[in-house]
C-alpha positions as CSV (number, residue, x, y, z in Angstrom):
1,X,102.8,120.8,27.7
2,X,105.5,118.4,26.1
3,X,105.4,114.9,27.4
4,X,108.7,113.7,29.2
5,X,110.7,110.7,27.8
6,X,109.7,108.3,30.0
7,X,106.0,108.9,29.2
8,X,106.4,108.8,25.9
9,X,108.2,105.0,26.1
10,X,104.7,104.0,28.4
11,X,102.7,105.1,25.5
12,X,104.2,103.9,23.1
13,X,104.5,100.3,25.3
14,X,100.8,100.5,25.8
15,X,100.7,101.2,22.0
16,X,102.5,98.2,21.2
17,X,100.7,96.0,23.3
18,X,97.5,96.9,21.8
19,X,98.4,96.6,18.6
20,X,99.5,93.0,19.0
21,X,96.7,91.8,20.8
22,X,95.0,92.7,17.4
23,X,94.0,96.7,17.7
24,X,94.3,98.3,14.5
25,X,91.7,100.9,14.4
26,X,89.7,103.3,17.0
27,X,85.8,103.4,17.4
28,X,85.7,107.0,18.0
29,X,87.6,110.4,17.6
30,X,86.8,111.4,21.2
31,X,86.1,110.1,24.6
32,X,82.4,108.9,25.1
33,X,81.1,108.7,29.0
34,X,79.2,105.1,28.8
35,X,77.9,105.6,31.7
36,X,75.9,108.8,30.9
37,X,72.2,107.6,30.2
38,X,70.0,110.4,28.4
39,X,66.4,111.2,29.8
40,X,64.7,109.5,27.0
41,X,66.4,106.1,27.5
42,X,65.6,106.6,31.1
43,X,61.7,106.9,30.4
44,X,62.1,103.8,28.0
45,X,63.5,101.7,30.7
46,X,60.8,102.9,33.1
47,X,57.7,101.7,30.8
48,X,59.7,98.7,30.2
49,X,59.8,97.8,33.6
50,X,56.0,98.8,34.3
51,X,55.2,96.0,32.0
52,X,56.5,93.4,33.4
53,X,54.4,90.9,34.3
54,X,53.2,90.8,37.8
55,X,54.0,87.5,39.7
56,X,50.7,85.2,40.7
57,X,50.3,84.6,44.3
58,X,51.8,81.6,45.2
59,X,48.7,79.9,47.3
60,X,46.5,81.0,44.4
61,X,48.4,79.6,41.5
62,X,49.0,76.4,42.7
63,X,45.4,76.2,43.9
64,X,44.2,77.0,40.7
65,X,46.4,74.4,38.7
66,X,45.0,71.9,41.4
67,X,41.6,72.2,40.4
68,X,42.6,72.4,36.8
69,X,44.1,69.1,36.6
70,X,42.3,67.5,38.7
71,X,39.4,67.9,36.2
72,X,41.2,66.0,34.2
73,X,40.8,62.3,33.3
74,X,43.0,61.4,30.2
75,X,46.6,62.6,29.2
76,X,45.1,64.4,26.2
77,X,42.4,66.4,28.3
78,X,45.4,67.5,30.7
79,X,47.2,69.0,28.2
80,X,44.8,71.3,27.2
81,X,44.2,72.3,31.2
82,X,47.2,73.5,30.9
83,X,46.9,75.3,27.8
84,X,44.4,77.0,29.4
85,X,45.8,77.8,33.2
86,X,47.2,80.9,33.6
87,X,48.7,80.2,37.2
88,X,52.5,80.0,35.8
89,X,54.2,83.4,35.7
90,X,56.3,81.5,32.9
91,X,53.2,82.1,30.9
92,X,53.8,85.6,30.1
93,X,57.7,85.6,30.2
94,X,58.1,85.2,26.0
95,X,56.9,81.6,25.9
96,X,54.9,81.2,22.4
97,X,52.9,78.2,23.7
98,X,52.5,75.6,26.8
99,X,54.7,72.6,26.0
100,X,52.7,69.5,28.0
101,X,53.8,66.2,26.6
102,X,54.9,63.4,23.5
103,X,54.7,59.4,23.6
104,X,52.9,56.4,24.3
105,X,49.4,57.5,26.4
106,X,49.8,54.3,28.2
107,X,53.7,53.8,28.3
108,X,55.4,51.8,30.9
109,X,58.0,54.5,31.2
110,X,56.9,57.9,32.6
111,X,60.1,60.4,31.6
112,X,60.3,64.1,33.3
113,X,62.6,66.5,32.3
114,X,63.0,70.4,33.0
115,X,61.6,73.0,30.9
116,X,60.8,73.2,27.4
117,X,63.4,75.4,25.1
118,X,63.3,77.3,21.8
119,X,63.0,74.2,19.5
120,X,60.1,72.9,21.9
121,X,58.8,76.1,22.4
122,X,58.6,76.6,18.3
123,X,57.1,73.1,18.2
124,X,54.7,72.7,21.1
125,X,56.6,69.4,22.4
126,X,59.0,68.4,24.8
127,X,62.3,67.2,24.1
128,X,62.6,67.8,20.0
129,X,65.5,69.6,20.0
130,X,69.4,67.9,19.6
131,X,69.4,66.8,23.3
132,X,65.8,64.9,22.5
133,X,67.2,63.5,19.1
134,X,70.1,61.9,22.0
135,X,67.4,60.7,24.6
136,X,65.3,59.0,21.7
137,X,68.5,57.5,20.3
138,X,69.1,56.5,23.4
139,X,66.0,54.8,24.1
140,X,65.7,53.4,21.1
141,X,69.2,51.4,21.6
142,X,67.8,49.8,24.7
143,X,64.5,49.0,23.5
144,X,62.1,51.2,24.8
145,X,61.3,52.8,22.0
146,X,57.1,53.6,21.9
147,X,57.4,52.7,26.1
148,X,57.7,56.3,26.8
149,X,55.6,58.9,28.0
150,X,58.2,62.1,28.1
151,X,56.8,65.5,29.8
152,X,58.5,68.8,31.6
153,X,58.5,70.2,35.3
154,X,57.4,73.2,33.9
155,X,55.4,73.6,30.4
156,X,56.6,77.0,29.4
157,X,60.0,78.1,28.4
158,X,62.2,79.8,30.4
159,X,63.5,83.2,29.2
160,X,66.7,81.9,28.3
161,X,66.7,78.4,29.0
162,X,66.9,79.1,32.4
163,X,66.1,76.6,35.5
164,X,63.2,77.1,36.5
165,X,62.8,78.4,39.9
166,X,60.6,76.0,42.5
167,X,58.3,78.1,43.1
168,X,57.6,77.6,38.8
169,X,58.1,73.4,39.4
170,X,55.6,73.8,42.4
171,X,52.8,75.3,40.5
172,X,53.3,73.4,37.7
173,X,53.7,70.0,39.7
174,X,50.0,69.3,39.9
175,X,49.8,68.6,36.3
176,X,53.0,66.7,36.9
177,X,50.9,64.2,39.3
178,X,48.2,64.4,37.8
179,X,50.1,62.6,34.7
180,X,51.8,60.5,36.9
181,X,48.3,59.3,38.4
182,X,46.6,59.0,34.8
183,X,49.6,57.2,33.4
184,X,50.2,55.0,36.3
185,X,53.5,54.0,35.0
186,X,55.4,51.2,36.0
187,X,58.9,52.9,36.3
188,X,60.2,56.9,36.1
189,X,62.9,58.4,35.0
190,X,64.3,61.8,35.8
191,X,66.1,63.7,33.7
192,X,68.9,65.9,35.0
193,X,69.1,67.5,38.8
194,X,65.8,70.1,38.3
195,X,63.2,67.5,37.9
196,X,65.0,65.3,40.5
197,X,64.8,67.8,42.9
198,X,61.5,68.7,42.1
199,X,59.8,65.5,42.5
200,X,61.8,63.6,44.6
201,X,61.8,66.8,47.1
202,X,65.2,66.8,48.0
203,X,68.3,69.1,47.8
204,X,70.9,66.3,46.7
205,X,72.6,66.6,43.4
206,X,72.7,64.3,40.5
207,X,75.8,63.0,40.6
208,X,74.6,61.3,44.1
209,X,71.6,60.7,43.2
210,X,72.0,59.3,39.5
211,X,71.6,55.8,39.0
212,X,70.1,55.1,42.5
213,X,66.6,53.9,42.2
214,X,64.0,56.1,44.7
215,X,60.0,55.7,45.0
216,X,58.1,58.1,43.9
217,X,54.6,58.0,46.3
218,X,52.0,60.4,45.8
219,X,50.6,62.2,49.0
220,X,47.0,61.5,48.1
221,X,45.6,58.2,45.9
222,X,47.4,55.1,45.8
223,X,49.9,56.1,43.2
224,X,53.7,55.3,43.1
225,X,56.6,53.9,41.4
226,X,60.4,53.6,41.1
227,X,62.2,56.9,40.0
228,X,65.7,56.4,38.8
229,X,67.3,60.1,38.6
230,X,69.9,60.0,35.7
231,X,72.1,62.7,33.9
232,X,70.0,65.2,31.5
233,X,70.6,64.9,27.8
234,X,72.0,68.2,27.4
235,X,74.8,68.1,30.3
236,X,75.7,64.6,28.0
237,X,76.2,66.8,24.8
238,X,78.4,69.4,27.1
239,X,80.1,66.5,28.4
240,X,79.8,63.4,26.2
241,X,82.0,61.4,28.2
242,X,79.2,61.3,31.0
243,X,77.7,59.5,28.1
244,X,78.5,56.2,30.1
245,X,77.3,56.6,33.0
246,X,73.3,57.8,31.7
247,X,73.6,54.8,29.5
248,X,73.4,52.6,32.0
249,X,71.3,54.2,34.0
250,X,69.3,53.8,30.9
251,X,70.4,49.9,30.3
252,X,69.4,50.1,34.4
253,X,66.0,51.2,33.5
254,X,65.5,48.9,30.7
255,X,66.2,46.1,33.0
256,X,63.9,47.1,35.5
257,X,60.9,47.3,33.5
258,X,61.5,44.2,32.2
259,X,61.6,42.6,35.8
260,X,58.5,44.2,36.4
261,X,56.6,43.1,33.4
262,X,57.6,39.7,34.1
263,X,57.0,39.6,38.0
264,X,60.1,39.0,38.7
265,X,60.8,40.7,42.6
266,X,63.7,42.0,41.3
C-alpha cells in the first residue's frame, strides 16, 4: 500500500525533528515489546523479593535497643552496643558497617545529624564526606574546633541516601539519649529537618525552626539542654547561598556556649 502525500510530509516532519534533536542512528532493526518480561526474569525477581529482609517489630526493636544502651556507661562502650544490635532494619538494607560517632568524648557541643552515607559508610564515621569537610570548616571558623561530639539519628546508611523513615529514628533514638545523657552537653545542634524532627518531636520545617533555640529534656533522668536546629551541610552545598543563614546559626551557637561557660544568664 503506497503512502499518500500528506503522510509522507508527517514522516518526513517527524524525521526531521528527530534528527535535530540529535538522532542519527536506530537501536534496533525491528520493533521490541518492552513490556514483555520472559518467565526466567520473572522467577529472578520472585527470589529477589523473597530475600528481602523482613522488617523487626516495632515494640521489639526499640525495646531491644533500650536495653542495649542503657548498658552502656561511656561513649565508646555505646558504640559498640550498637555495633552489636540488630534492632534496625537499616542493618540489613546494604549498609557495610554501623556508623555511631567522631569528636571530643567530653565536648560542650553535642551535634546530630541524619544518616550516615557512602563515604561514612566506607569509613565507619559520621560526617567525612564533602558536606563534613563544610561543617568542620565551619566550626573551625567559629572556634569550636575539638568542642564537638558529632553523631547520626540513625547509624546505618540508607539505601540511597535516603531519609530515614521515623520509625528507623525511633529505634535508633535510644542510643541517641543515651549519648545525650553520657555526654551531658552543654548546648545541641541539629543538623538539617530529619534530626530536628526526630528529637525535638515535632512536624515543623527547618526554615521555621532554624536558628530558634529549643530545649531538648529527656523524659526520664535529669538530662537537658538548648537545641538550636540549623540548616544541614549538604542542603548548603545545593544551595550555598543558605550558606549565611547556618553561619550564624553557627556564630549563634558559638555565642551561646560561651555565655554558658561563663555563667552569664544569657
Amino acid at each position: 500500500m503506497n503512502a499518500s502525500p500528506p503522510d509522507i510530509a508527517a514522516t518526513e516532519s517527524l524525521l526531521a525533528f528527530w534528527r535535530d534533536a540529535g538522532v542519527d542512528a536506530c537501536y534496533e532493526d525491528a520493533a521490541v515489546d518492552r513490556t514483555y518480561v520472559p518467565a526466567p526474569a520473572l522467577k529472578a525477581v520472585a527470589k529477589a523479593t523473597a530475600s528481602v529482609v523482613v522488617q523487626n517489630d516495632p515494640h521489639d526493636a526499640i525495646s531491644e535497643a533500650r536495653r542495649l544502651a542503657a548498658g552502656a556507661e561511656t561513649l565508646e562502650a555505646l558504640a559498640v552496643a550498637v555495633s552489636i544490635c540488630e534492632a534496625c532494619d537499616l542493618r540489613g538494607m546494604g549498609a557495610r558497617q554501623s556508623v555511631f560517632g567522631r569528636g571530643a568524648t567530653d565536648a560542650p557541643i553535642l551535634i546530630i545529624g541524619e544518616g550516615p552515607g557512602a563515604d561514612e559508610d566506607a569509613q565507619g564515621l559520621p560526617f567525612v564526606g564533602k558536606a563534613g569537610q563544610l561543617l568542620d570548616k565551619m566550626l573551625d571558623a567559629a572556634g569550636l574546633t575539638g568542642k564537638v561530639f558529632i553523631t547520626n539519628t540513625v547509624f546505618w546508611r540508607p539505601p540511597g541516601n535516603r531519609t530515614p523513615t521515623p520509625q528507623e529514628q525511633a529505634v535508633c533514638a535510644p542510643f541517641v539519649e543515651r549519648a545525650f545523657a553520657i555526654l551531658k552537653p552543654k548546648a545541641v545542634l541539629l543538623l538539617g529537618a530529619a534530626s530536628a524532627k526526630a528529637v525535638l518531636q515535632t512536624d515543623e520545617g527547618i526554615l521555621k525552626m532554624r536558628g530558634q533555640w529549643r530545649e531538648w529534656r529527656l523524659h526520664e533522668g535529669d538530662v537537658s539542654a538548648p537545641a538550636l536546629p540549623t540548616l544541614h551541610p549538604a542542603f548548603l552545598l545545593r544551595q550555598p547561598q543558605a550558606k549565611k543563614q547556618a553561619w550564624a546559626d553557627i556564630l549563634s551557637l558559638a555565642a551561646r556556649l560561651e555565655d554558658l561557660e561563663s555563667g552569664s544568664p544569657n
